[in-house]
LUMPA-411521 format. One line per 2 residues: number of its first residue (from 1); their letters; for each residue x, y, z of N, C-alpha, C. Coordinates in Angstrom, 2 decimals, decimal comma. Atoms other than C-alpha are relative to their C-alpha. Last residue first. Layout:
N
NUM) a) X:Y:Z:X:Y:Z:X:Y:Z | ...
***
This chain:
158
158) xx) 0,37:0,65:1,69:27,84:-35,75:95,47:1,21:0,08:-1,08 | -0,90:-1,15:1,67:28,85:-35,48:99,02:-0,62:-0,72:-0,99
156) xx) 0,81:-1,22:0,66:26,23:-36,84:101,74:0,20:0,87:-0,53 | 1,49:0,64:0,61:28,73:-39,13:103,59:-1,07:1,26:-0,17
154) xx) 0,85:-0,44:-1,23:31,79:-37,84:102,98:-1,04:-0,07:0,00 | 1,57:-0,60:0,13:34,02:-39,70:100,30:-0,48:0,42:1,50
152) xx) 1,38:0,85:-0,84:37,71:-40,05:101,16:-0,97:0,56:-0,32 | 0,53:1,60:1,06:40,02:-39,45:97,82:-0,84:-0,34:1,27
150) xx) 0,28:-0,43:1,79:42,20:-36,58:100,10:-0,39:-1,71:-0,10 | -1,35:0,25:1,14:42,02:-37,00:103,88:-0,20:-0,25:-1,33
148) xx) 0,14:1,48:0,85:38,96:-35,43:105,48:1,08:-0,18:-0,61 | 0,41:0,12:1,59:40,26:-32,62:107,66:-0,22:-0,84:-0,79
146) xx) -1,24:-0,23:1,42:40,90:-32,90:111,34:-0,86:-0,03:-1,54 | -0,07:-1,50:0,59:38,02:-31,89:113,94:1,39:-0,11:-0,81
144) xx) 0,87:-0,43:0,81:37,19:-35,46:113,95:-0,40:1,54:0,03 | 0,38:-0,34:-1,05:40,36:-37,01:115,09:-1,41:0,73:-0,93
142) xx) -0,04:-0,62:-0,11:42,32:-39,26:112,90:-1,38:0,55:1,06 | 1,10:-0,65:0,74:43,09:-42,39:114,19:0,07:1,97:-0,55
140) xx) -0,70:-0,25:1,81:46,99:-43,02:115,03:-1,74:0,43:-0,49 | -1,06:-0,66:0,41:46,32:-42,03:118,69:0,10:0,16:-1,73
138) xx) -1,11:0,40:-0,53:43,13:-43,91:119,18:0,98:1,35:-0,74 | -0,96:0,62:0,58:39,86:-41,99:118,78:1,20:-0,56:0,18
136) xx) -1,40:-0,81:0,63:37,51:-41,62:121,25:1,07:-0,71:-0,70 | -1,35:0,08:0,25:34,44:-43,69:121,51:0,99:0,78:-0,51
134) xx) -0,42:-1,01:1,20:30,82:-42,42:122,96:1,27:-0,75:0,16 | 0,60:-0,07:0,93:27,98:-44,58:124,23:1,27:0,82:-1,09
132) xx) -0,26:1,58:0,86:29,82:-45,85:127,29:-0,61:0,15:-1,38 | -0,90:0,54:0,43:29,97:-42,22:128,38:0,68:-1,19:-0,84
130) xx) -0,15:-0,71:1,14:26,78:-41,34:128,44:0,99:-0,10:-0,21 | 1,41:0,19:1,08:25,99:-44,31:130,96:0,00:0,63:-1,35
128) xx) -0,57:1,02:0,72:29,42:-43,71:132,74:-0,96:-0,60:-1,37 | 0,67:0,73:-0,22:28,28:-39,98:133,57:0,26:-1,50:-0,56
126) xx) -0,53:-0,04:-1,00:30,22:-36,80:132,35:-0,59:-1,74:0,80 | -0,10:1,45:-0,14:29,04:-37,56:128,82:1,06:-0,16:1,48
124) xx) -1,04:-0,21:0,01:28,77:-33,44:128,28:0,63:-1,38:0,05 | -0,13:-1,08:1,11:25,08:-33,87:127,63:1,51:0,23:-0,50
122) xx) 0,42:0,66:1,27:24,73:-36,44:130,06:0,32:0,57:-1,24 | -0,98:1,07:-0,34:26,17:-34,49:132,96:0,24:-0,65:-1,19
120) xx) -1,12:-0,25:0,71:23,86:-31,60:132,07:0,95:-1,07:-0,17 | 0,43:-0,71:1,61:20,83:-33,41:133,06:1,41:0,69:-1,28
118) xx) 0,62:1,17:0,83:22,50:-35,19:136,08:-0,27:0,61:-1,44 | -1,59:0,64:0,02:23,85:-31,64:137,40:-0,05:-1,32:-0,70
116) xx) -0,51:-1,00:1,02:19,69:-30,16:137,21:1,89:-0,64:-0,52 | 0,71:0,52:0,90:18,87:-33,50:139,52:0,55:1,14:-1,74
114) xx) -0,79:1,44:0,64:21,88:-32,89:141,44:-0,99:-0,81:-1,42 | -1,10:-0,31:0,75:20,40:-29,06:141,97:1,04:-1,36:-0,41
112) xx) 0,54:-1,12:1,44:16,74:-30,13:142,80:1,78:0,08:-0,97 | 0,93:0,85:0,88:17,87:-32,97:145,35:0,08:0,51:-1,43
110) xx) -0,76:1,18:0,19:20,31:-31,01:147,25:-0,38:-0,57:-1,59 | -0,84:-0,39:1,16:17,94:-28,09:147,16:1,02:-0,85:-0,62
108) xx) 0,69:-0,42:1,60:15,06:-30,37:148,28:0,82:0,65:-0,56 | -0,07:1,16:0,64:17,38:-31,42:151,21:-0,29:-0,07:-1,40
106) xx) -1,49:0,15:1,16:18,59:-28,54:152,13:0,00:-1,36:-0,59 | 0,49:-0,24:1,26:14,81:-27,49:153,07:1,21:-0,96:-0,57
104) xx) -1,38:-1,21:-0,60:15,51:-30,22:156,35:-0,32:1,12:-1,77 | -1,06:0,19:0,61:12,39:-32,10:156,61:0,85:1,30:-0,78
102) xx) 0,34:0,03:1,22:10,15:-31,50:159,32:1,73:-0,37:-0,77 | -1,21:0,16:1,12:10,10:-32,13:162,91:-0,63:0,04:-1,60
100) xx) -0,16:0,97:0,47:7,34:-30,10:165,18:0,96:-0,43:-1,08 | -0,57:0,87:-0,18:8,19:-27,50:167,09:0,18:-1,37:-0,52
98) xx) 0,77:0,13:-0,90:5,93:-24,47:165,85:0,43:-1,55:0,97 | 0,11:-0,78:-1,07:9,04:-22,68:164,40:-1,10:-0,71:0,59
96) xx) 0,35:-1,23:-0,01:10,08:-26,01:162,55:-0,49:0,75:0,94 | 0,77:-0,44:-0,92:12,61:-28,56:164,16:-1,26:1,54:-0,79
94) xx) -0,04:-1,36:-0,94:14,67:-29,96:161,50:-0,96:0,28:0,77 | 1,10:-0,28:-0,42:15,28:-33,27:159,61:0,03:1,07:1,30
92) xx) 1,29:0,29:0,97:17,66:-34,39:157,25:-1,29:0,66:0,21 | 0,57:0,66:0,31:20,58:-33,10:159,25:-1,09:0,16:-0,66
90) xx) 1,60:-0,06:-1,09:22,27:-30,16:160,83:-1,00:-1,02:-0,42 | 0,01:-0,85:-0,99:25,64:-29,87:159,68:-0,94:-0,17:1,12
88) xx) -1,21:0,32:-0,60:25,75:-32,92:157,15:-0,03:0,48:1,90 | 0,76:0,75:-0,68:22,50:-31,17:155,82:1,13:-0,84:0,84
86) xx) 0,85:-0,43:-1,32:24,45:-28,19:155,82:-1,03:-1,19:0,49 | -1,08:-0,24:-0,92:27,48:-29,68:153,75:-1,16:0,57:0,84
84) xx) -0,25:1,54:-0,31:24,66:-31,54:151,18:1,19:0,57:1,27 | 1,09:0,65:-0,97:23,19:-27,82:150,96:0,44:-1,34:0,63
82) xx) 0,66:-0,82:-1,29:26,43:-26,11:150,09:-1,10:-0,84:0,79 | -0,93:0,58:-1,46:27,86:-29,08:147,84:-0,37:1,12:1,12
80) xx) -0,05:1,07:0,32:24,67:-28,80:145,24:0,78:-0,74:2,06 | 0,73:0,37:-0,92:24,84:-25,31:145,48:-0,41:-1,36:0,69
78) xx) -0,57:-1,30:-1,46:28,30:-25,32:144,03:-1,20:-0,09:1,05 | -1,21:0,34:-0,82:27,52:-28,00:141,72:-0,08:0,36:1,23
76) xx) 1,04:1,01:-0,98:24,36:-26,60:140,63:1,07:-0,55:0,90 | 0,43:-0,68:-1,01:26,97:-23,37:139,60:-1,18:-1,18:1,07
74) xx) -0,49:-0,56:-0,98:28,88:-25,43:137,92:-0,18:0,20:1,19 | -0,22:1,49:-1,04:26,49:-27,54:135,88:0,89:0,57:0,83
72) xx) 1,48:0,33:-0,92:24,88:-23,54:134,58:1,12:-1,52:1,30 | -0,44:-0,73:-1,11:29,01:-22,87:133,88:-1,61:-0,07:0,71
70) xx) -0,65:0,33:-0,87:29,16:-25,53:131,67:0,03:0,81:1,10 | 0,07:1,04:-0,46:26,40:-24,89:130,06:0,81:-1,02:0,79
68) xx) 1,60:-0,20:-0,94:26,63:-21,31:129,57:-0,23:-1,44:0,66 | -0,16:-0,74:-0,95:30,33:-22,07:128,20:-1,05:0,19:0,97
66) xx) 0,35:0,91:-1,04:29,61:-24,68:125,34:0,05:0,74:2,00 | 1,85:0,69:-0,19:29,26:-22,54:122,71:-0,36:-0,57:1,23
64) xx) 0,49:-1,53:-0,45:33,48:-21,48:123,47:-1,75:0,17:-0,20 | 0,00:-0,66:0,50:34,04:-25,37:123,08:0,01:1,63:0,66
62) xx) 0,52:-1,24:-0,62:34,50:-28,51:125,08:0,34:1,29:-1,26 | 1,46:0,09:0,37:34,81:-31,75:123,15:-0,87:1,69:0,51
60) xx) -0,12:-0,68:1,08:38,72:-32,28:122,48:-1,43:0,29:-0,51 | 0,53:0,19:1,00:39,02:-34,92:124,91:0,07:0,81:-1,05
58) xx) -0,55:1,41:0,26:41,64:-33,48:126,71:-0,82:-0,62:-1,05 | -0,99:-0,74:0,88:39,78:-29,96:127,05:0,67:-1,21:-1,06
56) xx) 0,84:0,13:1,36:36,83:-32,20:128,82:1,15:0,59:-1,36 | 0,20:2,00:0,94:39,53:-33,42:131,08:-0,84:0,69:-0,85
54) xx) -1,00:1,12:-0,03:40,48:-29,81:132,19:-0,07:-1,01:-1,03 | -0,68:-0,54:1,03:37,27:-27,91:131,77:1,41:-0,64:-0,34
52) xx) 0,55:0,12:1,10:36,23:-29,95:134,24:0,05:0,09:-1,32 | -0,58:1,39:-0,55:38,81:-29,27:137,35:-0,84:-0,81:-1,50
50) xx) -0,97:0,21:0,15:39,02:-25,52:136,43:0,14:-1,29:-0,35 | -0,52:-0,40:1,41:35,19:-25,20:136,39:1,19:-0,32:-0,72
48) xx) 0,89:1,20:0,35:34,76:-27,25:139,91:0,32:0,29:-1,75 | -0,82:0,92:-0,38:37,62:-25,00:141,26:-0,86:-0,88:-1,21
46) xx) -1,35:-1,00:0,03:35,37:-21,42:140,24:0,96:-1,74:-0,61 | 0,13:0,03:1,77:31,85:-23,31:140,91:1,39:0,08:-0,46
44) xx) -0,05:1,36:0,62:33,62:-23,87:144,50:-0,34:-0,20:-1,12 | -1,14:1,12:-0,41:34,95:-20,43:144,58:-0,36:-1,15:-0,03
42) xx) -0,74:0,15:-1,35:31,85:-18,77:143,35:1,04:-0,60:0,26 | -0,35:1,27:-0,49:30,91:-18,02:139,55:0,74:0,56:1,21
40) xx) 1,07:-0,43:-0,91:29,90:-14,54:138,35:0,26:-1,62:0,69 | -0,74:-0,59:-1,26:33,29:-14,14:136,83:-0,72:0,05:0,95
38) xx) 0,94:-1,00:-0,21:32,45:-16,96:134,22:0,33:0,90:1,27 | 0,38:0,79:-1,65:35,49:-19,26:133,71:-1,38:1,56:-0,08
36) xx) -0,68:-0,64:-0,78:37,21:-18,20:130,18:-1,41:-0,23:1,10 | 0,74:-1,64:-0,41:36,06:-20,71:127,65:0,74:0,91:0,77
34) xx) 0,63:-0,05:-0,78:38,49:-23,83:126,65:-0,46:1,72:0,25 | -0,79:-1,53:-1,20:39,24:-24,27:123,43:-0,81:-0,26:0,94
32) xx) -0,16:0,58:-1,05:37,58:-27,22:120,48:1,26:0,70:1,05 | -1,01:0,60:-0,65:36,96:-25,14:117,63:-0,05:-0,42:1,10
30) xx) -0,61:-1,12:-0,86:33,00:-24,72:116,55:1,76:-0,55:0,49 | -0,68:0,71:-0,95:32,18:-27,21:114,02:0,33:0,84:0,77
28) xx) -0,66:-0,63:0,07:28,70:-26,07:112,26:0,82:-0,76:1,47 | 0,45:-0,18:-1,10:26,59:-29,12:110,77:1,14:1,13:0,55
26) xx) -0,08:-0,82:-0,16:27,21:-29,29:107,09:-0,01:0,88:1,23 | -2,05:-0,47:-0,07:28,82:-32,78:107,35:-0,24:1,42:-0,27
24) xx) 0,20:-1,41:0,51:25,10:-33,68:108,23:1,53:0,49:0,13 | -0,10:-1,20:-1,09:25,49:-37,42:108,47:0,13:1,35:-0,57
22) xx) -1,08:-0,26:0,53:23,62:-39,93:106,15:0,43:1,32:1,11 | 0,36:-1,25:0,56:21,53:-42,25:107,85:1,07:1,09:-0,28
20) xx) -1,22:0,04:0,75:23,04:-45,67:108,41:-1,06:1,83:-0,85 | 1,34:-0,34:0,82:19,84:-45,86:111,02:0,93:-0,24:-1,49
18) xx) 0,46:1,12:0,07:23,24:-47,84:113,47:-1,38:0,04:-1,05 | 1,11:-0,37:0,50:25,12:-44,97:113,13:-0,71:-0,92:-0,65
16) xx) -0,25:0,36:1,19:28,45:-44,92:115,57:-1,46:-0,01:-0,65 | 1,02:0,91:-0,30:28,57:-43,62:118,95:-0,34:-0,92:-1,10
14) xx) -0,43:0,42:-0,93:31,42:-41,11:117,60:-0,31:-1,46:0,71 | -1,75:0,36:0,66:30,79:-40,50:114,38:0,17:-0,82:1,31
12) xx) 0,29:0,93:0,60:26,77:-39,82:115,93:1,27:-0,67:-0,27 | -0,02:0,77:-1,03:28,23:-37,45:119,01:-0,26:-1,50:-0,53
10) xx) -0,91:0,82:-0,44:30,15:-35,71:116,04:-0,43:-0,94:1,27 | -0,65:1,17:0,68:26,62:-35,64:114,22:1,65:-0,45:0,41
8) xx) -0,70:-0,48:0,43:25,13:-33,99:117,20:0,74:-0,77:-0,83 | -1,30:-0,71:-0,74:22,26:-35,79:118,03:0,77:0,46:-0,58
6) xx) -1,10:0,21:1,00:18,59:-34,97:117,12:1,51:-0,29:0,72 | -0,42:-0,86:0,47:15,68:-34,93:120,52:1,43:-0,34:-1,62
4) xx) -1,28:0,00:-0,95:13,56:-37,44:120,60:0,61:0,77:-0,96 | -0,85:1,43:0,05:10,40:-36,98:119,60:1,01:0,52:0,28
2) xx) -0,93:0,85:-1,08:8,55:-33,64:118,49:0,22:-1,67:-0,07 | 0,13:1,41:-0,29:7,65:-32,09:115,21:0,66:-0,31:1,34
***
């Protein structure tokens, strides 16, 4: 079946569940750790990883699952700030070999790899848009990799 894609029932807890459909409390929780940095990553992926992994840690949303996908938005990153530092260099628009101006490639990689960085962004709620959808718990709440406290029902226990 297609349609929109399912969300993760902690992104549902979170966003809250306006269908009042019952949540999948069998869904698997992976611990909330940070990965180890991919070694195929460049110095700005490298920094960009450090600087991410960080705050997402804080939340308590990043995983060891979550690694490929943080290290794909990395690496767009990285190309991301290469091309936008050469168009900088040499601008929008270039001379091709038969002299006439064209547009610079680093533009389309620009483009391509912020568009790929957007996609992930969302996913991770890097973005104020996916962000305003999700609430973290206050201090005294509990957190939703803690344990149901005794006598609470879970929705879709019998």
């Amino acid at each position: 079946m297609r349609g929109r894609r399912p969300k993760p029932t902690r992104l549902k807890m979170l966003t809250g569940n306006p269908g009042k459909r019952p949540f999948n409390m069998n869904e698997p929780k992976p611990d909330a750790e940070i990965p180890n940095c991919p070694p195929e990553l460049g110095p700005v992926a490298q920094r960009e990883w450090q600087r991410l992994s960080i705050e997402l840690n804080k939340l308590r949303i990043l995983t060891q699952l979550d690694r490929a996908a943080l290290a794909a938005y990395c690496g767009a990153y990285s190309l991301w700030a290469e091309a936008t530092e050469n168009i900088q260099k040499f601008g929008t628009m270039v001379k091709s070999p038969s002299g006439y101006p064209i547009q610079s490639p680093y533009v389309s990689i620009a483009n391509r790899q912020a568009e790929i960085m957007m996609r992930i962004a969302s996913e991770f709620g890097f973005t104020p848009a996916s962000r305003s959808r999700i609430s973290t718990p206050t201090t005294q709440e509990r957190s939703l990799f803690d344990p149901p406290a005794k006598g609470c029902e879970t929705a879709g226990a019998e």
